[in-house]
N, CA, C and O atoms as a GROMACS GRO file, in nm:
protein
  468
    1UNK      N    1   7.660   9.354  -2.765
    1UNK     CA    2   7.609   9.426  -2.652
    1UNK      C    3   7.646   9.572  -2.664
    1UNK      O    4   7.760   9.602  -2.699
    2UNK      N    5   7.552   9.667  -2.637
    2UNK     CA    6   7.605   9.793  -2.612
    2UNK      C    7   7.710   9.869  -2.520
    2UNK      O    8   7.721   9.868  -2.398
    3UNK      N    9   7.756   9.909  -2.581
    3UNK     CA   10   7.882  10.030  -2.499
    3UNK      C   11   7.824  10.098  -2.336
    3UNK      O   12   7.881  10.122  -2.229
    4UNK      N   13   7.675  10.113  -2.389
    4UNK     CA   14   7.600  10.205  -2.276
    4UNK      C   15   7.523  10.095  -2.154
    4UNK      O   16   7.472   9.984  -2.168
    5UNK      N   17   7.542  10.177  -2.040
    5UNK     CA   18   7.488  10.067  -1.926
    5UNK      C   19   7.324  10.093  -1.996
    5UNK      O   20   7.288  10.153  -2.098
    6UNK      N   21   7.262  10.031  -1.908
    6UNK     CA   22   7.086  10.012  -1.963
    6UNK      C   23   7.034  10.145  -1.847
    6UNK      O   24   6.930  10.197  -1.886
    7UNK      N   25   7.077  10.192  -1.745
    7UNK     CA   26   7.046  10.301  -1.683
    7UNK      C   27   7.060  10.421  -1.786
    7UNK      O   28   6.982  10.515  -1.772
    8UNK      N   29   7.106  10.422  -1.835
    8UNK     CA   30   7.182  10.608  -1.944
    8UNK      C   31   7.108  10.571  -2.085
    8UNK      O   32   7.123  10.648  -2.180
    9UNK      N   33   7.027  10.454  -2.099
    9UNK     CA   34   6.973  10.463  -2.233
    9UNK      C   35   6.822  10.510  -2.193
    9UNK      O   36   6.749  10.497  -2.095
   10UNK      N   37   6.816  10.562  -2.302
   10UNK     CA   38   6.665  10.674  -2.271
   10UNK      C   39   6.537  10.580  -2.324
   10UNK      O   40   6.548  10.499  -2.416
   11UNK      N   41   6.397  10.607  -2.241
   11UNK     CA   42   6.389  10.496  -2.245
   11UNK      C   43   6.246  10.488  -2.377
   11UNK      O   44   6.156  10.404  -2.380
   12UNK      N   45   6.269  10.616  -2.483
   12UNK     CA   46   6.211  10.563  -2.562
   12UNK      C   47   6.312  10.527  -2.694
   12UNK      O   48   6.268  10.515  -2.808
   13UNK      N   49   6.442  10.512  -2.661
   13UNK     CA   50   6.530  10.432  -2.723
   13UNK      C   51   6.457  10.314  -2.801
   13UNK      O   52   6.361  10.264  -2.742
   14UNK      N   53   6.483  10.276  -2.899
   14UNK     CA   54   6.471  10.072  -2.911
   14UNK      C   55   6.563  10.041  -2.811
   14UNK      O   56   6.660  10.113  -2.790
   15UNK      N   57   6.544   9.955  -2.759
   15UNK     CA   58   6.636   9.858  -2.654
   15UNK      C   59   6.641   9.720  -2.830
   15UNK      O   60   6.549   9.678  -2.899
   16UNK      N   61   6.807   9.691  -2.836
   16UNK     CA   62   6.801   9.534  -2.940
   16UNK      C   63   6.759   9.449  -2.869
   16UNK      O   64   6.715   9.488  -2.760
   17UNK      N   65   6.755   9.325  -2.894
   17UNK     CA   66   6.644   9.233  -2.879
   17UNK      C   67   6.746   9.173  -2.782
   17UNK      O   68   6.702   9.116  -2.682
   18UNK      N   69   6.882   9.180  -2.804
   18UNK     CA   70   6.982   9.123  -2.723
   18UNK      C   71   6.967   9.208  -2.605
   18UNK      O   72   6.927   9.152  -2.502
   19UNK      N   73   6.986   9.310  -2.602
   19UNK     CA   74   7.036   9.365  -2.464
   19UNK      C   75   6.901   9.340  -2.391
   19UNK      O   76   6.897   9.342  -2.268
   20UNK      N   77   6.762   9.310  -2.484
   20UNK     CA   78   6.685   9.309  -2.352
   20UNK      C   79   6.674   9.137  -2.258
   20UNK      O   80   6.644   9.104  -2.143
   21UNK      N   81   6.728   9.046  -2.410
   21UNK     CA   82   6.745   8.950  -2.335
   21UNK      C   83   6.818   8.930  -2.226
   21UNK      O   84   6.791   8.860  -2.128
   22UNK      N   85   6.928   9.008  -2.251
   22UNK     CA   86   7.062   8.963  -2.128
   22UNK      C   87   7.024   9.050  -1.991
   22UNK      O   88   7.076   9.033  -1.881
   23UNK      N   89   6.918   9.151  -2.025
   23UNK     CA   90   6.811   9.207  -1.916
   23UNK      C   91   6.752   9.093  -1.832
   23UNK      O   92   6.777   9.069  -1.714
   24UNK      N   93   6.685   9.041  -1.898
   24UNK     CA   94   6.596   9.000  -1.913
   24UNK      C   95   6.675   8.790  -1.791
   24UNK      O   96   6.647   8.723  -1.691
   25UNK      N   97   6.786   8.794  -1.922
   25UNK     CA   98   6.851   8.650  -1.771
   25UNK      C   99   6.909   8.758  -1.662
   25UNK      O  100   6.833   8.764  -1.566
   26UNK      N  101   6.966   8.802  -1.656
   26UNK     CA  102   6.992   8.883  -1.534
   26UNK      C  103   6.949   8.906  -1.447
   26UNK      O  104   6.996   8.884  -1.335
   27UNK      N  105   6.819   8.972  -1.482
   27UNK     CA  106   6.668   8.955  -1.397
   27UNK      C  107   6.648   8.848  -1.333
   27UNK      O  108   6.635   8.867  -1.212
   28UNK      N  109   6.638   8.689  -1.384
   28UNK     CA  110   6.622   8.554  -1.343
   28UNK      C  111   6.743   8.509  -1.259
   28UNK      O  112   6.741   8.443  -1.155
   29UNK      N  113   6.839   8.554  -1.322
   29UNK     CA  114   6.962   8.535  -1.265
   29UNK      C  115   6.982   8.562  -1.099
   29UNK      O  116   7.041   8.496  -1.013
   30UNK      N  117   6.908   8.690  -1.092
   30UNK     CA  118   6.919   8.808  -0.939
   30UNK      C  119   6.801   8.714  -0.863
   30UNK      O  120   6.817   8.651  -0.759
   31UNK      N  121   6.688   8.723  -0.938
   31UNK     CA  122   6.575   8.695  -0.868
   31UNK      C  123   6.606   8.517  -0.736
   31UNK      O  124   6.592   8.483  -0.619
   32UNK      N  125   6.654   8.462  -0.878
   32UNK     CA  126   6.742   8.315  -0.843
   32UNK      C  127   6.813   8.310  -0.723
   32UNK      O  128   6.781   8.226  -0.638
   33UNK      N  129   6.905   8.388  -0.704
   33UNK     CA  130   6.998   8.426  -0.599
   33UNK      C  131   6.915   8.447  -0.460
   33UNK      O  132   6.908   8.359  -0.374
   34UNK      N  133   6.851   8.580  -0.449
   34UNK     CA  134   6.752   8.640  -0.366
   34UNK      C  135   6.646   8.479  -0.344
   34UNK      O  136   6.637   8.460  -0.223
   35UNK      N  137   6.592   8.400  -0.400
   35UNK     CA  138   6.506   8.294  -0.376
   35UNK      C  139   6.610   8.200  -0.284
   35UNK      O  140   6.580   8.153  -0.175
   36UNK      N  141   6.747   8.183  -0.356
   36UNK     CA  142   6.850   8.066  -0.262
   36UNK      C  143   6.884   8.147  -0.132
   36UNK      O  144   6.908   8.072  -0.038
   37UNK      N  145   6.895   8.307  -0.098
   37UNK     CA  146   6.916   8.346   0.003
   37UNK      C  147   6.817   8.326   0.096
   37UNK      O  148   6.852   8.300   0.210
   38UNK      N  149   6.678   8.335   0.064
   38UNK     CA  150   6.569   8.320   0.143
   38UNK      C  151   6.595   8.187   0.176
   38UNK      O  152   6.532   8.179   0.281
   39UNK      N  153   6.646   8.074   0.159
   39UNK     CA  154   6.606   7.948   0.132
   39UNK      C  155   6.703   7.942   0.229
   39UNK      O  156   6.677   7.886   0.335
   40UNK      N  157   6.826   7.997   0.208
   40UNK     CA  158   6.904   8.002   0.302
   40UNK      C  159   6.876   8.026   0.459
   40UNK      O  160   6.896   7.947   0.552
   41UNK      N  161   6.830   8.141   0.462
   41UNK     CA  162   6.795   8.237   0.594
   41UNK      C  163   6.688   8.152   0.656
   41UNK      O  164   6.688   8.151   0.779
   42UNK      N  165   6.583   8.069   0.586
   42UNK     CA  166   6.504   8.022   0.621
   42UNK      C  167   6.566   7.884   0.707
   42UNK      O  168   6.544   7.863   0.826
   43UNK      N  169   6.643   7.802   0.619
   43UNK     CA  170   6.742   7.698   0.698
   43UNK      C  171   6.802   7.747   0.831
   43UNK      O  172   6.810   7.669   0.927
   44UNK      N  173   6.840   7.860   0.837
   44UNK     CA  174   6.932   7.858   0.910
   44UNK      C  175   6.845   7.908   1.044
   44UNK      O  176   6.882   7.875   1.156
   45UNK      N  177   6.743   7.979   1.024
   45UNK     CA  178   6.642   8.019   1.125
   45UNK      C  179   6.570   7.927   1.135
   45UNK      O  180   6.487   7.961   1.219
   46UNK      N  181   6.548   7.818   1.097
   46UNK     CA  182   6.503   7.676   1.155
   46UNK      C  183   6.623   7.588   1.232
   46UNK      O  184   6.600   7.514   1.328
   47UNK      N  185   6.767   7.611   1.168
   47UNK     CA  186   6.839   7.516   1.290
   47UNK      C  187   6.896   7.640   1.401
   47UNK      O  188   6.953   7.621   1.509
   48UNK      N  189   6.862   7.763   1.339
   48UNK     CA  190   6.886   7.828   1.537
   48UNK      C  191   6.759   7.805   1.594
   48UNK      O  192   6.797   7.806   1.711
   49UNK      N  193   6.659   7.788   1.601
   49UNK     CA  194   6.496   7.760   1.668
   49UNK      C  195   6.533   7.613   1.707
   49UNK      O  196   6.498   7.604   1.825
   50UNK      N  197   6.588   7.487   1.666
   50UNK     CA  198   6.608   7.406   1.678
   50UNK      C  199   6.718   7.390   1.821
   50UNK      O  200   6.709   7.326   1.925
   51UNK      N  201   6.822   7.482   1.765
   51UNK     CA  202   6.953   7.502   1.871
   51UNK      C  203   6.862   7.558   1.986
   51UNK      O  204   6.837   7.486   2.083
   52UNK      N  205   6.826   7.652   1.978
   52UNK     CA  206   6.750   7.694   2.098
   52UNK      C  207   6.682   7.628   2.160
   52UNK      O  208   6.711   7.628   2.279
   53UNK      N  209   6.567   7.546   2.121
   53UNK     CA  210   6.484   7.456   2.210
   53UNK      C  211   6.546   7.341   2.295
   53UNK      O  212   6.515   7.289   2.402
   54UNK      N  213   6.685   7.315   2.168
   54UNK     CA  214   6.758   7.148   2.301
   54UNK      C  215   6.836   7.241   2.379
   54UNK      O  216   6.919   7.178   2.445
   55UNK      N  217   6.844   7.408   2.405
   55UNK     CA  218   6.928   7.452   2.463
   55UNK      C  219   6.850   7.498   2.629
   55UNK      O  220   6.908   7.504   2.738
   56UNK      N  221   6.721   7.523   2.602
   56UNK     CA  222   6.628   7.546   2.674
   56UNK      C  223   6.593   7.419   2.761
   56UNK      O  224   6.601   7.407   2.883
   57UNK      N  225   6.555   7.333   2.672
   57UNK     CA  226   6.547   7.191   2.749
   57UNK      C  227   6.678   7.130   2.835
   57UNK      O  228   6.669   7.056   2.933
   58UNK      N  229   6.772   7.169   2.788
   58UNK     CA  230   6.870   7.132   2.870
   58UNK      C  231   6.881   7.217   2.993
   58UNK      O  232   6.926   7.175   3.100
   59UNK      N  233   6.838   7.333   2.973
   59UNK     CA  234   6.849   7.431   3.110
   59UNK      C  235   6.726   7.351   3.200
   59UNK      O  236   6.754   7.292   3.304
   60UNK      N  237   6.629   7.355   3.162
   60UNK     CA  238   6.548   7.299   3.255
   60UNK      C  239   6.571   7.127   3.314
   60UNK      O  240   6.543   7.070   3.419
   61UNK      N  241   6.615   7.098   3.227
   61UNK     CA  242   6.688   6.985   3.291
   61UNK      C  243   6.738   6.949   3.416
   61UNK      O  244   6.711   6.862   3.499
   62UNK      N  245   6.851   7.078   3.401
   62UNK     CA  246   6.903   7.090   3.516
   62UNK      C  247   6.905   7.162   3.620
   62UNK      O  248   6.987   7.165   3.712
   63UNK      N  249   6.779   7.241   3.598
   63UNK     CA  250   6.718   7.322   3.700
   63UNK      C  251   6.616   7.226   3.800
   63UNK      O  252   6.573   7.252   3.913
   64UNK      N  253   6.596   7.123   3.726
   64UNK     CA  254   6.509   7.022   3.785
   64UNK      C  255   6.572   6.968   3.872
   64UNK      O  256   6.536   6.964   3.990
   65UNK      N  257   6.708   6.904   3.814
   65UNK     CA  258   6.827   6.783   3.911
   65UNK      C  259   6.849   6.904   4.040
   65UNK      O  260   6.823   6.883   4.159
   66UNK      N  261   6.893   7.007   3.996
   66UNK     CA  262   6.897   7.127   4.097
   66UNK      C  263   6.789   7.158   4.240
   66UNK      O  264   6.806   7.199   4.355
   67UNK      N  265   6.692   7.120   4.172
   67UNK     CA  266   6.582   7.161   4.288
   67UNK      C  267   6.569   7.010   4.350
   67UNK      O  268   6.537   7.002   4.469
   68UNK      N  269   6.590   6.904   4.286
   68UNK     CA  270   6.542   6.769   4.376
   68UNK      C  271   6.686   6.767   4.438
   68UNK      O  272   6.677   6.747   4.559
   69UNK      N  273   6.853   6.785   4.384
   69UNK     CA  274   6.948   6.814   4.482
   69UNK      C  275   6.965   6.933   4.598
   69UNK      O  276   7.042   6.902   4.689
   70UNK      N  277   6.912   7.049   4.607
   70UNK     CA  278   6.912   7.108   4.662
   70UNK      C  279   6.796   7.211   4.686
   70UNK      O  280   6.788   7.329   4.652
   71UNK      N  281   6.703   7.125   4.759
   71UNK     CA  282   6.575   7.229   4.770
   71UNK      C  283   6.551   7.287   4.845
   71UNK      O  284   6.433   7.293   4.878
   72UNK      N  285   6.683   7.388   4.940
   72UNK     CA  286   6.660   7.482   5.010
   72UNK      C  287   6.754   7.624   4.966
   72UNK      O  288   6.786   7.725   5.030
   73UNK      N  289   6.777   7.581   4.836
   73UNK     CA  290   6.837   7.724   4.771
   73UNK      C  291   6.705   7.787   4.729
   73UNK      O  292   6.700   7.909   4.719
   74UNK      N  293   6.606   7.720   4.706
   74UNK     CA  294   6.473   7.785   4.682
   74UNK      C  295   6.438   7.873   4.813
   74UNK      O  296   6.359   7.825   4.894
   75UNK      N  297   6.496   8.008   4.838
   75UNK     CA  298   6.496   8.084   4.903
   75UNK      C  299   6.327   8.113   4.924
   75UNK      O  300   6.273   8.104   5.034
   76UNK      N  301   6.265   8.143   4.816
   76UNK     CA  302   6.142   8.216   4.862
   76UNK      C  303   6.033   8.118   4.870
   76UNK      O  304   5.928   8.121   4.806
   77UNK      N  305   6.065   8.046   4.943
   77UNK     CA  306   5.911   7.900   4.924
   77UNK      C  307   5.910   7.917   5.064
   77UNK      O  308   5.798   7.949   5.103
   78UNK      N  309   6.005   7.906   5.165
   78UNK     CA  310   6.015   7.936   5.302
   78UNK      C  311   6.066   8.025   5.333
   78UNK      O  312   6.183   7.993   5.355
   79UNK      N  313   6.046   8.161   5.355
   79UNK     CA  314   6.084   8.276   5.382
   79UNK      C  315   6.082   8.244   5.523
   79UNK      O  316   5.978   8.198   5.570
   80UNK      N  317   6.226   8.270   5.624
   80UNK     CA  318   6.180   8.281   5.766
   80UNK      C  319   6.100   8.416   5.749
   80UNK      O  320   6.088   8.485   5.648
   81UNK      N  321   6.054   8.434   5.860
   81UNK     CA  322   6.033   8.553   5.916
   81UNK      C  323   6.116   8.618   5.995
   81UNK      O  324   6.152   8.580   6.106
   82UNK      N  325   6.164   8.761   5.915
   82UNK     CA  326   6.208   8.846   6.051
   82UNK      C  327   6.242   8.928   6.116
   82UNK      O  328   6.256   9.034   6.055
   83UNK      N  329   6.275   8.934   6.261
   83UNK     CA  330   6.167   9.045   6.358
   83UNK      C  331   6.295   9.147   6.298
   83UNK      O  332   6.406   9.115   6.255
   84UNK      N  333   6.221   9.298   6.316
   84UNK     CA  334   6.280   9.388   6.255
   84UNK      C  335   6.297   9.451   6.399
   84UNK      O  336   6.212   9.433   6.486
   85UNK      N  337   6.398   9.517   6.417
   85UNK     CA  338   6.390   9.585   6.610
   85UNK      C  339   6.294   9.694   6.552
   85UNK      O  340   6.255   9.741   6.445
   86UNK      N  341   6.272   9.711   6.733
   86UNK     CA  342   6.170   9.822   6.744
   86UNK      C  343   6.278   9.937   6.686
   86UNK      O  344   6.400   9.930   6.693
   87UNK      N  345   6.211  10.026   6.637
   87UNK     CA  346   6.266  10.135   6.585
   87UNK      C  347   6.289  10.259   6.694
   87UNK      O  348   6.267  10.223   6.810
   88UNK      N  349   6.324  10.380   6.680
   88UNK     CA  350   6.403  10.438   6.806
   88UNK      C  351   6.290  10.564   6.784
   88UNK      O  352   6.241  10.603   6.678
   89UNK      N  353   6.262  10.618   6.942
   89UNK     CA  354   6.129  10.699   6.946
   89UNK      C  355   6.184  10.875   6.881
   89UNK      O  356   6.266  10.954   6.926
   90UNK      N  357   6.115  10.880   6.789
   90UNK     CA  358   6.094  10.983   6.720
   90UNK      C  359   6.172  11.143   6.826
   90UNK      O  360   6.270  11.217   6.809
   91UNK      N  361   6.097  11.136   6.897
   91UNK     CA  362   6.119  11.232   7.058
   91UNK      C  363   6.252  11.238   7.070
   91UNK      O  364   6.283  11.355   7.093
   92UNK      N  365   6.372  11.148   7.063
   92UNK     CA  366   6.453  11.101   7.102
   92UNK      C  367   6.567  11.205   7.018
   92UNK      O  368   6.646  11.289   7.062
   93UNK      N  369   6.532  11.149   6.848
   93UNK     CA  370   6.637  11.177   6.718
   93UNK      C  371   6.590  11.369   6.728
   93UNK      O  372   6.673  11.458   6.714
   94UNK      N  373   6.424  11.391   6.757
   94UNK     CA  374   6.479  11.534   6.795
   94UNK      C  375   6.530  11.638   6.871
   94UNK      O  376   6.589  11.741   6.838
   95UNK      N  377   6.491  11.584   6.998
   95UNK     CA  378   6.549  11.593   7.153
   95UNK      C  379   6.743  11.610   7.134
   95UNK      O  380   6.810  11.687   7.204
   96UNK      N  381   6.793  11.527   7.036
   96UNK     CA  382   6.927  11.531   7.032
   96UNK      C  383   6.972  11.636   6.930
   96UNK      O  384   7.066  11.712   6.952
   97UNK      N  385   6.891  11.637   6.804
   97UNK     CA  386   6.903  11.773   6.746
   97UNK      C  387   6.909  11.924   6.764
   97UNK      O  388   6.969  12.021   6.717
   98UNK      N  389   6.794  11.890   6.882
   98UNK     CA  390   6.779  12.053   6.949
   98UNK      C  391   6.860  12.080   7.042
   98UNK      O  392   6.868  12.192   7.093
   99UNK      N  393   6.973  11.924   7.097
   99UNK     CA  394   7.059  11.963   7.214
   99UNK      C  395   7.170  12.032   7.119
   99UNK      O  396   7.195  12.150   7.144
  100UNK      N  397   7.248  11.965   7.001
  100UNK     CA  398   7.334  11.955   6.942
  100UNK      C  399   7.383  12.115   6.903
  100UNK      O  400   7.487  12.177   6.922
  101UNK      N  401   7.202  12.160   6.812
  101UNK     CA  402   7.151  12.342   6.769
  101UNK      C  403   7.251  12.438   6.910
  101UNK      O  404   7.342  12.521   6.920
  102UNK      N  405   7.182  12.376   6.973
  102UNK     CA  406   7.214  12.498   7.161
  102UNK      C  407   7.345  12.482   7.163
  102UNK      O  408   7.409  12.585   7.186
  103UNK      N  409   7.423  12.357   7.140
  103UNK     CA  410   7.534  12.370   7.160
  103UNK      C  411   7.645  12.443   7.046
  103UNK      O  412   7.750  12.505   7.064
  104UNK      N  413   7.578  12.410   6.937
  104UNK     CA  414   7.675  12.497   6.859
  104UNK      C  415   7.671  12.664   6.873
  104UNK      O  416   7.762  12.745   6.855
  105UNK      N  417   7.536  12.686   6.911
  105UNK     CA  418   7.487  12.846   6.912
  105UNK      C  419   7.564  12.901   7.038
  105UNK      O  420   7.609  13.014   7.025
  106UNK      N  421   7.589  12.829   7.175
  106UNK     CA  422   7.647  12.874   7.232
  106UNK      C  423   7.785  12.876   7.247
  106UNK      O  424   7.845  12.940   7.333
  107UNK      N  425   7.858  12.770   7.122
  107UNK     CA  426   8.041  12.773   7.098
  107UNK      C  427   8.008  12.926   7.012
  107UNK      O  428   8.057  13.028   7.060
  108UNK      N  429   7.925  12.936   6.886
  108UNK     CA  430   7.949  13.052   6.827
  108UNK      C  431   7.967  13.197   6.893
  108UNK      O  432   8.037  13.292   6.857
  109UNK      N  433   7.866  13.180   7.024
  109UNK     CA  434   7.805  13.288   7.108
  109UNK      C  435   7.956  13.329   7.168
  109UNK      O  436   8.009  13.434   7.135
  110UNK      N  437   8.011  13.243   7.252
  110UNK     CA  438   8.114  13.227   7.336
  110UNK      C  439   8.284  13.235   7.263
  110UNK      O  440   8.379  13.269   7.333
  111UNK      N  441   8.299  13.198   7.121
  111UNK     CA  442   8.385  13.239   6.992
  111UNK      C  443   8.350  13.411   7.005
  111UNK      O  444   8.428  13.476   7.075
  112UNK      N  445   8.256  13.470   6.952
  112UNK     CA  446   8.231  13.615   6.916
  112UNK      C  447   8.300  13.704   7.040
  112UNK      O  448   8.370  13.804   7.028
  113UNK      N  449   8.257  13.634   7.166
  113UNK     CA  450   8.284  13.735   7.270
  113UNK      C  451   8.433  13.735   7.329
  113UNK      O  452   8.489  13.826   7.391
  114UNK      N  453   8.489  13.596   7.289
  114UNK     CA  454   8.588  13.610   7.270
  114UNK      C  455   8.698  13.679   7.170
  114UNK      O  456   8.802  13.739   7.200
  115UNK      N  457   8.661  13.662   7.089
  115UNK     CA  458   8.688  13.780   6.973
  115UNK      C  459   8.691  13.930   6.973
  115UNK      O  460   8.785  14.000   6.934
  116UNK      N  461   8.589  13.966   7.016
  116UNK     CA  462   8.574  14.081   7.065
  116UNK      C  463   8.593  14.176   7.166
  116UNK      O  464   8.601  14.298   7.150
  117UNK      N  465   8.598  14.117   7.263
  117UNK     CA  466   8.657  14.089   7.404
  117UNK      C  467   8.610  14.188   7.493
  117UNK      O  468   8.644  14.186   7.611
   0.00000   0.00000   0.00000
């Protein structure tokens, strides 16, 4: 085998007949690997799809026993209705604003002249 990796040999070099073989299983060698990894990934993404579905089925399972044991946690199938109070007359929230305005204007008014005297 050569001294030199196969990257740094130039590539109208002869390559010997050896180094291209041991290229050449290496190649088969990698490719091999990469085919058992797929083979792998593929297994294993069939038993998580598997895990998942008896995991799913089991939820509904017991979402079922759930609703025939307790079928008034099903909040929104019977919504009571309800009454919202009357709300407070508009007139009112400004009527108290404009008392509140006068009153501060006349502490400020009544502060100054005191102040000033």
């Amino acid at each position: 085998m050569s001294d030199q990796s196969p990257d740094l040999v130039s590539p109208e070099a002869p390559a010997a007949p050896a180094d291209a073989a041991s290229r050449d299983a290496s190649a088969l060698v990698m490719r091999a690997r990469a085919a058992a990894d797929l083979d792998d990934s593929g297994l294993l993404a069939a038993a998580d799809r598997e895990h998942l579905e008896r995991e799913i089925a089991a939820i509904e399972r017991a979402s079922a026993a759930l609703r025939r044991a307790e079928p008034g946690l099903e909040s929104w199938i019977d919504a009571p209705s309800a009454r919202q109070p009357k709300p407070r007359p508009v007139w009112l929230l400004i009527g108290a604003l404009w008392l509140s305005t006068a009153l501060v204007t006349i502490g400020a008014v009544f502060a100054i002249s005191v102040l000033v005297g």
